[in-house]
N, C-alpha and C positions, 0 to 999 in steps of 0.2 A: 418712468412709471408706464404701466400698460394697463391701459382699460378696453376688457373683452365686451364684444356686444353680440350677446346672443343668449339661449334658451337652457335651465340646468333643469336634465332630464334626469329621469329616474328609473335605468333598468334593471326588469326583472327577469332574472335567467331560472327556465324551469327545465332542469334535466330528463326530458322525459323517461319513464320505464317503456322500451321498448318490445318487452316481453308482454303489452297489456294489450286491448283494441283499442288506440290512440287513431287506428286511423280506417279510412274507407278508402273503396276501389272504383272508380269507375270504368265503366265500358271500354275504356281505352287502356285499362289496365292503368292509368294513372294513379297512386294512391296519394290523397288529401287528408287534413287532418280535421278532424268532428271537433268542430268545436262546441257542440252542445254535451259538454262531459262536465261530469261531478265529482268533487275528491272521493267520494263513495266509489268511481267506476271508473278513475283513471288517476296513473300514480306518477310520481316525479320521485327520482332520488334524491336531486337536493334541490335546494330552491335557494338561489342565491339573489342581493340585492346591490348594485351599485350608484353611484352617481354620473352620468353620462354628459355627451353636448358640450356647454360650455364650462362644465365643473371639470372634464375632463382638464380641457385646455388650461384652465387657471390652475391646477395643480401639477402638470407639467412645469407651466412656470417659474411656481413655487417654490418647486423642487429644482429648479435650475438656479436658484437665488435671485432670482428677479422681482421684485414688486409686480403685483400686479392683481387685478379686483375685474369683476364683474358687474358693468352696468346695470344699476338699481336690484344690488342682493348683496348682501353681509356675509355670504358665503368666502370661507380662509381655510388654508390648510397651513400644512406645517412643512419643514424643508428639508425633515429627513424621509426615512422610509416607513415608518410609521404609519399605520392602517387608520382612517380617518372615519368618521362617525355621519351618519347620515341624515340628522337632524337640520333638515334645511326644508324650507318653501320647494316644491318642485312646479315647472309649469306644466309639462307632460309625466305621463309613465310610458314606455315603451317594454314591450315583453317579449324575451329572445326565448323563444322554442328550440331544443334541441331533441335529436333525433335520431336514432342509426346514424351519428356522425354528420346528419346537416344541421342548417340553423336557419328557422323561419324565425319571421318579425311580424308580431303585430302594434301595429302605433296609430294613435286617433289620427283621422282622417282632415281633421282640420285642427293643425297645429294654434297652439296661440301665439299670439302675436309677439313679437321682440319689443320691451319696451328702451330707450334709448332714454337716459338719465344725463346730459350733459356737466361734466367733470366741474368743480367750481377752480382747478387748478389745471392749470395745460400738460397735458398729458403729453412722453415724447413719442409713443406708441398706439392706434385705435383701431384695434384687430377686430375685424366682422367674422365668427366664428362658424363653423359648419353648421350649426343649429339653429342660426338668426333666423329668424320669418320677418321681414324687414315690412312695417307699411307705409303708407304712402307719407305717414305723419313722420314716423324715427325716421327713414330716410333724409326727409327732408331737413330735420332737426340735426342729424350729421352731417350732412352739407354746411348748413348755417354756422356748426362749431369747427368745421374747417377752415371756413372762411375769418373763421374769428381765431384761430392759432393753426396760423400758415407755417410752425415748425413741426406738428405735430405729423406724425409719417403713418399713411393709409396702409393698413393690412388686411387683405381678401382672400375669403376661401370661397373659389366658385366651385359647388359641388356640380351646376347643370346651368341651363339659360332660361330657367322657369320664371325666376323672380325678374322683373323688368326693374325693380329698385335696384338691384345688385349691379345687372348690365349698366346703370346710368352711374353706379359710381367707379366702373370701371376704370376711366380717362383720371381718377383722381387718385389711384392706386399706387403706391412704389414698391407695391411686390403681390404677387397674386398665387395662391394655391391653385391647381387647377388638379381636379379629379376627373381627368380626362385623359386620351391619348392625343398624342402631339397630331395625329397624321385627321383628327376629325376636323373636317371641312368647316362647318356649323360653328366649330368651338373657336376653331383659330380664326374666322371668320370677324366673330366678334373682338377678339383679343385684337385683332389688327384696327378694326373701325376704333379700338382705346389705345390704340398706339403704345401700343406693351410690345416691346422685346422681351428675346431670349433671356435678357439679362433682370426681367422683371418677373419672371414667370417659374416655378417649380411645380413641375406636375408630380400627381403620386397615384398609385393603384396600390391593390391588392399583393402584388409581387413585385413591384421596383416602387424607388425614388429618383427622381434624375432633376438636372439643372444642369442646361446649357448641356455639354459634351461629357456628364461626369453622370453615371446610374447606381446605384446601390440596388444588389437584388436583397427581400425580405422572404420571410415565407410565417405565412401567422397560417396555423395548423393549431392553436390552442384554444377552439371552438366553447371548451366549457369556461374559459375564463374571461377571452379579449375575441369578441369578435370585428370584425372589418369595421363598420361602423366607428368602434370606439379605439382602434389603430388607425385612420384617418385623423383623427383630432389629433391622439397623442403624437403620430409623425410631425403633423405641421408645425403645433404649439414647439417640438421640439427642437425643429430646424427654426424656427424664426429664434427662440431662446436663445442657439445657439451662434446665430447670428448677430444677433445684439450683443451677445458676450466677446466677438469678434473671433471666433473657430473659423477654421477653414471650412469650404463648401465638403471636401472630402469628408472630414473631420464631423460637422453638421450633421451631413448624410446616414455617416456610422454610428453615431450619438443615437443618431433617432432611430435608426435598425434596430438596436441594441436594445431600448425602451419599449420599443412596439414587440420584440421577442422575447422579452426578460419582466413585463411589467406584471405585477400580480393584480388581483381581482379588487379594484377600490384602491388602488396604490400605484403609482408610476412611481419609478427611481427617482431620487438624486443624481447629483452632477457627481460625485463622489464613486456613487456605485456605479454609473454609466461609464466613467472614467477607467473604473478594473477591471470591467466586460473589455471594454475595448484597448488596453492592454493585454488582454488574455482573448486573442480572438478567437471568434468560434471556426470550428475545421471546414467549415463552408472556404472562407479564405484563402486557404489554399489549393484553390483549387485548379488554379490556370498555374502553378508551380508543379502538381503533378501531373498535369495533362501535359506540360513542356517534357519534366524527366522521361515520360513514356514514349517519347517522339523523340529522344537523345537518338542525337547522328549516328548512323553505323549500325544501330540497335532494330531491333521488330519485336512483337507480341507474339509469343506463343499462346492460339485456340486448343488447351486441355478442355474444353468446357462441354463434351460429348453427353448428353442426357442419356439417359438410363437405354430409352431404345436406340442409339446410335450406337453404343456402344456395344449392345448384344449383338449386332448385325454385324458390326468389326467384327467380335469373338467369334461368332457362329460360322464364319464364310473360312476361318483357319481350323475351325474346330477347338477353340478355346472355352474351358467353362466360366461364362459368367457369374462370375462368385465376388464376394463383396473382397477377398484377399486379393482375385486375379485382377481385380482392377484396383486395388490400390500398386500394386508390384507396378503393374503397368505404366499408372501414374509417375513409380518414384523412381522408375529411371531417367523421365526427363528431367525432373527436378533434381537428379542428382549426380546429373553429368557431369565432370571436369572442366569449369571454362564458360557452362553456358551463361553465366553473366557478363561477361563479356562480347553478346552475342542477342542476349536478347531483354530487355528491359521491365515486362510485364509479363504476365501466365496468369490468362484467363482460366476460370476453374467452375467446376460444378459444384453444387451445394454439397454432394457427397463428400468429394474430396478435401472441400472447406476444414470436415470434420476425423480428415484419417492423417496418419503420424508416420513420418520417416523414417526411416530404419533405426537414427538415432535418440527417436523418441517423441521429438520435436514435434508437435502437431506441424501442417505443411505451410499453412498461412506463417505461423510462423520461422518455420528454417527457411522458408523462399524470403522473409523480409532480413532475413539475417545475412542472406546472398545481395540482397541491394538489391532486388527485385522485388518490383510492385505486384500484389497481389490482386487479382479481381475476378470479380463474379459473373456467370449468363442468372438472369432475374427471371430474363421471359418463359414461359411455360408452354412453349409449342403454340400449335397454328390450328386454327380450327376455320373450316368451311363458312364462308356467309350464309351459305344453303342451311347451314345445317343451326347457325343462332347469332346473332346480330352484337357486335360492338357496343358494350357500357358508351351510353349516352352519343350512339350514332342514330343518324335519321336511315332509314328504311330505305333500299333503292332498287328498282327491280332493274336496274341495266347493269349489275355485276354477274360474270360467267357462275354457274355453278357449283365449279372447282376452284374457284377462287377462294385465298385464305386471308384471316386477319389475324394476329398473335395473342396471346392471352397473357396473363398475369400481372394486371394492374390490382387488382378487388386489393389486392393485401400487401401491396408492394412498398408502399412506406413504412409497413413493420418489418418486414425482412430485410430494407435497409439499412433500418437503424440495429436492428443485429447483427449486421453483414462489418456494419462502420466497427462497431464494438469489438468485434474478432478483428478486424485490423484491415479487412477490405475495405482498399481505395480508388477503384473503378469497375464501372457495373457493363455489361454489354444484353442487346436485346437487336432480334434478328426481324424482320419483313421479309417476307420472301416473297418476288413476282417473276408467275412465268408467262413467255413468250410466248402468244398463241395465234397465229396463221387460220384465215379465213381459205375458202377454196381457189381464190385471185391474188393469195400473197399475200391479204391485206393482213395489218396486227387488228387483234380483237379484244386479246389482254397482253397485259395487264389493262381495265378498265381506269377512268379516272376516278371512280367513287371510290374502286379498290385500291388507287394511289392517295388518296385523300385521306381516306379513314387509317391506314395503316402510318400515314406518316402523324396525322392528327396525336395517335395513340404513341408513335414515338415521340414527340416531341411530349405529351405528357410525363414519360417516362422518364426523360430527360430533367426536366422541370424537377420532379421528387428525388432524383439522384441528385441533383447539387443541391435540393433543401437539407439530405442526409449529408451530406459533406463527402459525396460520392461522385469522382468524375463517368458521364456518361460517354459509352461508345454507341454509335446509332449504327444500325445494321441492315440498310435497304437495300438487298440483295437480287439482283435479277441472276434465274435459274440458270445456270450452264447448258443443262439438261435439256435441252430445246433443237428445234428447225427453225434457225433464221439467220442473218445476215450481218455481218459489224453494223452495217447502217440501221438497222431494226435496232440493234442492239444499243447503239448510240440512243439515237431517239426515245427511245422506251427510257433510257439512264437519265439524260439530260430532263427527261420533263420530271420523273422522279425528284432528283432534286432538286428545279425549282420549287416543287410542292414543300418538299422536306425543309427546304430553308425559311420558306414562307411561315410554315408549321412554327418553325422553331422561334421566328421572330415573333410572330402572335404570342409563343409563350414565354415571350422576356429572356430563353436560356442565353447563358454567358458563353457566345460562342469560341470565346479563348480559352473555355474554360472544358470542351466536347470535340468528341472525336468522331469521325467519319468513316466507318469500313464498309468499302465500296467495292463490287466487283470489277473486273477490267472489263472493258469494253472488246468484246470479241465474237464471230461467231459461233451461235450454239454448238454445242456438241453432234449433235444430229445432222449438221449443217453439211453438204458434201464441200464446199471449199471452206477446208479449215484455214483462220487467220494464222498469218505467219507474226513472228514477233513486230517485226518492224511495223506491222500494219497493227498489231495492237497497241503497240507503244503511240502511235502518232494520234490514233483515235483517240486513246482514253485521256491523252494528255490535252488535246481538244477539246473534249467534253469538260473535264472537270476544270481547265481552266475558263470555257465558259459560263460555267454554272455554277460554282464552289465562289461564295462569297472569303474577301482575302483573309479573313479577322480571324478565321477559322484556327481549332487552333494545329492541326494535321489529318493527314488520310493516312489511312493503314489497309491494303488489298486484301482480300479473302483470295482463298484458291479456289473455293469453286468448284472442286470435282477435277480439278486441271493436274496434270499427272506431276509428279515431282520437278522435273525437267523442264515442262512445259510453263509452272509456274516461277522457277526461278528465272527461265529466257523471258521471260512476261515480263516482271518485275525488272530484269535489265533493260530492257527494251523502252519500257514506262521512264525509268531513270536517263537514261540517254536524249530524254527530250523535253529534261528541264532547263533551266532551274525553273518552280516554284515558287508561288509565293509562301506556302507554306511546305511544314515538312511532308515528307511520304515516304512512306515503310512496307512492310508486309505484317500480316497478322496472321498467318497459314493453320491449318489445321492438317490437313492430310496430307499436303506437301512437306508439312516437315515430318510426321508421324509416320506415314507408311512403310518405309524402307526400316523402321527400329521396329515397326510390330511385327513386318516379316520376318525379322533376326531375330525376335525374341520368341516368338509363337508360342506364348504360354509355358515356356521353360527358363525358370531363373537364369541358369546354367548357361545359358545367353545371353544374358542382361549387359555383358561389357561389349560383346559384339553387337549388340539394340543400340548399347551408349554411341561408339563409334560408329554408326549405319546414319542416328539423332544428329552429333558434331560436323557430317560431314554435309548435311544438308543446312545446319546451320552457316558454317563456311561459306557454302556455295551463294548463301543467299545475304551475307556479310557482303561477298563482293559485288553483287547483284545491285547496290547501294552505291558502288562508286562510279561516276558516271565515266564511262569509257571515251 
């Protein structure tokens, strides 16, 4: 038996119409929400109610087949999936605002109190729930019924360290929620003064579950039904349910993913239904399985993924017309070389080309998945100046160069994911680009650090919504070829890059076996009068990135850069000649593999088998590139 102790709240979710004046502006351009509006002068589409807090947790339970009740309330549900009735005593109301996609809370400022009913039967379970407001009297009153059934087992959800009731029962806990991260000084602080291990403690957020060495990423994006709040409860209730049923921690972990992503509005699953989700896993899953096939030995990524103006610029400089035909032709020679699967693993792609069909009919996403070749996407939308408008939810900074860029295309990027997944793409790439820039004493000036902050911050976002889609991410922080400077500039500038970028990335939970890395070689600029010879790029960049490329990772894959055919394939042997690695490493080329088939072909079909063979030969060359000499 389990007795929950804590608060059953009542929320009300108002979908706001944001087509109305729901809100005001202030001077700072911040906009707030008026809350002195009338149904007369401000509208909601729907208005939904649930049971929140501790109803949540008790139904969880329920529904897991567990006994279990709520300290001093009559409130029961039932233990199928069945949508349950709201006729209950509430002690709060809490109201979820939604809004262009966010979700404000308003909730009375002085909760009421938890009352604490001691059980007249020894309970084997007495879970303090995230909604308890514990006072100095139930505190005490749990204390005393512990001391009076020393079998029954303490279950704690610490949301914060506000309540000093809660800290004092910490020492008598044998399992603790913590909605915290592990690295907060303050939190683990007190965890250690109650002599809790690893092995007592389960933290959870917004985007993982972990316990000890095992995490479960989540992703709650269903704002109109389950917000963060009420997937906090149903996680814990769920892992503890599952615990006492004796699941494994892995097992547990996925249970409660599955609930917190699948649960409807006033309704948490069954053990039944949470049992066929997680026989039928969601495509997230897989996602450290194809980030490994894309990184199969021997193999590299081909970059088709040329946006509209890269591509005129190819056309234009041979005198090609950029027509929506001449660039599919273009396209479907590589795709329809003799062999190239053998040769290369993935073929990154433009949205265009997502949507144009192979000579045999086949749209391309699908005849490239028929070759066993992974299909994937560029998401990012080009690079726009700081000078010229500032990064979705960056702070301000006046010490970034002028000409300095950040990348666009977040506003709408989880919809084009989940379209991108649907069509059958299964990895996305998104490009940073920083250039090297010389004061009048040598010194570098950019790439600045607010410009490597903000642009890795916005990758690792990107990152993050590619594996919520079930989309392995490639991360593209690219320092410019095109420059005056030095392998050692060039080092430096890379190496601090990526410590940001990993940092980025562990602040956002990504599954880094689950992401991939396309990273320039470390070399000097093009501009530079002593050009690096290979040996000297091969030892640098092997340097760097084995300094700064965390090992869990799941591979690197090189760009070219602007580096000539030649020049990138002696790169790439040169890089290989001075491993091994702890992970894999490849090439991803764009113009190293492309150039030699667009000069053969120049806009004449009639060429296209001498394009094919000009394509296979640079594939070849860069096959052996891969075996370390």
């Amino acid at each position: 038996m389990i007795t929950i102790v804590g608060n059953v709240l009542k929320d009300v979710y108002l979908n706001l119409d944001n087509r109305t004046a729901n809100f005001e502006t202030d001077r700072n351009g911040t906009e707030w929400l008026d809350l002195a509006f009338n149904a007369s002068e401000h509208h909601f589409f729907n208005r939904n109610s649930s049971l929140g807090g501790a109803a949540v947790s008790l139904e969880a339970l329920t529904k897991l087949g567990l006994p279990a009740s709520i300290s001093g309330s009559d409130l029961q549900f039932t233990n199928d999936d069945s949508t349950n009735t709201l006729n209950t005593n509430t002690y709060d109301y809490r109201y979820i605002l939604i809004a262009n996609s966010d979700v404000s809370y308003l909730s009375p400022s002085t909760h009421q109190p938890t009352t604490f009913v001691p059980p007249t039967e020894a309970v084997d379970y007495l879970y303090i729930d995230r909604s308890a407001r514990l006072t100095t009297d139930s505190a005490a009153k749990i204390s005393t019924y512990l001391d009076l059934a020393p079998h029954t087992k303490l279950i704690l959800y610490l949301q914060n360290l506000g309540n000093p009731h809660l800290i004092n029962l910490l020492p008598r806990a044998n399992l603790v929620f913590c909605e915290n991260n592990r690295g907060d000084a303050e939190f683990s602080q007190a965890l250690t003064s109650a002599n809790l291990s690893d092995a007592n403690l389960i933290y959870l957020s917004d985007t993982h579950f972990s316990y000890q060495n095992i995490t479960e990423p989540i992703s709650v994006s269903r704002i109109d039904t389950l917000t963060h709040l009420s997937a906090y409860s149903i996680a814990a209730a769920t892992i503890l349910g599952c615990f006492i049923l004796g699941r494994s921690v892995e097992d547990s972990l996925r249970l409660a993913r599955a609930n917190v992503e699948h649960t409807k509005l006033n309704s948490t699953l069954s053990l039944a239904s949470l049992q066929e989700i997680a026989a039928n896993p969601d495509p997230t899953d897989n996602l450290e399985l194809i980030a490994a096939s894309l990184l199969v030995k021997g193999k590299g990524i081909l970059a088709a993924d040329e946006s509209g103006g890269s591509i005129h610029k190819k056309f234009d400089q041979l005198g090609i017309a950029d027509t929506y035909d001449n660039r599919r032709d273009y396209r479907n020679i590589f795709f329809t070389t003799p062999g190239i699967a053998d040769y290369v693993s993935g073929i990154i792609l433009f949205d265009e080309t997502t949507r144009q069909h192979a000579d045999n009919g086949q749209n391309f996403v699908d005849f490239l998945t028929g070759k066993r070749i992974i299909p994937g996407i560029k998401v990012d939308q080009g690079l726009e100046k700081f000078s010229d408008s500032t990064p979705p939810e960056s702070s301000p900074s006046p010490s970034v160069h002028p000409d300095e860029t950040w990348t666009k295309g977040l506003d709408d990027l989880s919809t084009r994911l989940r379209e991108y997944y649907q069509m059958g793409l299964r990895f996305a790439k998104w490009r940073a680009a920083f250039e090297i820039r010389l004061d009048d004493q040598g010194n570098i000036i950019t790439p600045t650090s607010h410009a490597i902050t903000e642009n890795c911050r916005i990758l690792a976002e990107y990152a993050t919504k590619c594996q919520a889609a079930g989309i392995v991410p490639i991360v593209e922080p690219e320092v410019v070829y095109d420059g005056y400077y030095d392998i050692d500039q060039c080092a430096s500038v890379t190496g601090q890059i990526l410590d940001t970028l990993f940092a980025e990335l562990k602040n956002a939970h990504v599954n880094l076996r689950a992401c991939i890395l396309k990273c320039n070689m470390v070399l000097a600029g093009k501009k530079y009068p002593e050009q690096s010879t290979p040996a000297a790029v091969g030892a640098k960049t092997a340097e760097v990135l084995k300094a700064h490329v965390p090992e869990d990772l799941a591979g690197i894959v090189f760009l070219s850069g602007g580096q000539t055919p030649e020049q990138a394939t002696n790169n790439l042997a040169a890089v290989t000649a001075n491993g091994p690695f702890p992970w894999p490493v490849t090439f991803s080329f764009a113009r190293a593999l492309q150039d030699p088939a667009l000069y053969a072909w120049s806009g004449d079909n009639t060429n296209s088998e001498k394009a094919r063979q000009a394509f296979l030969d640079r594939l070849i060359a860069n096959k052996q590139a891969l075996i370390p000499q």
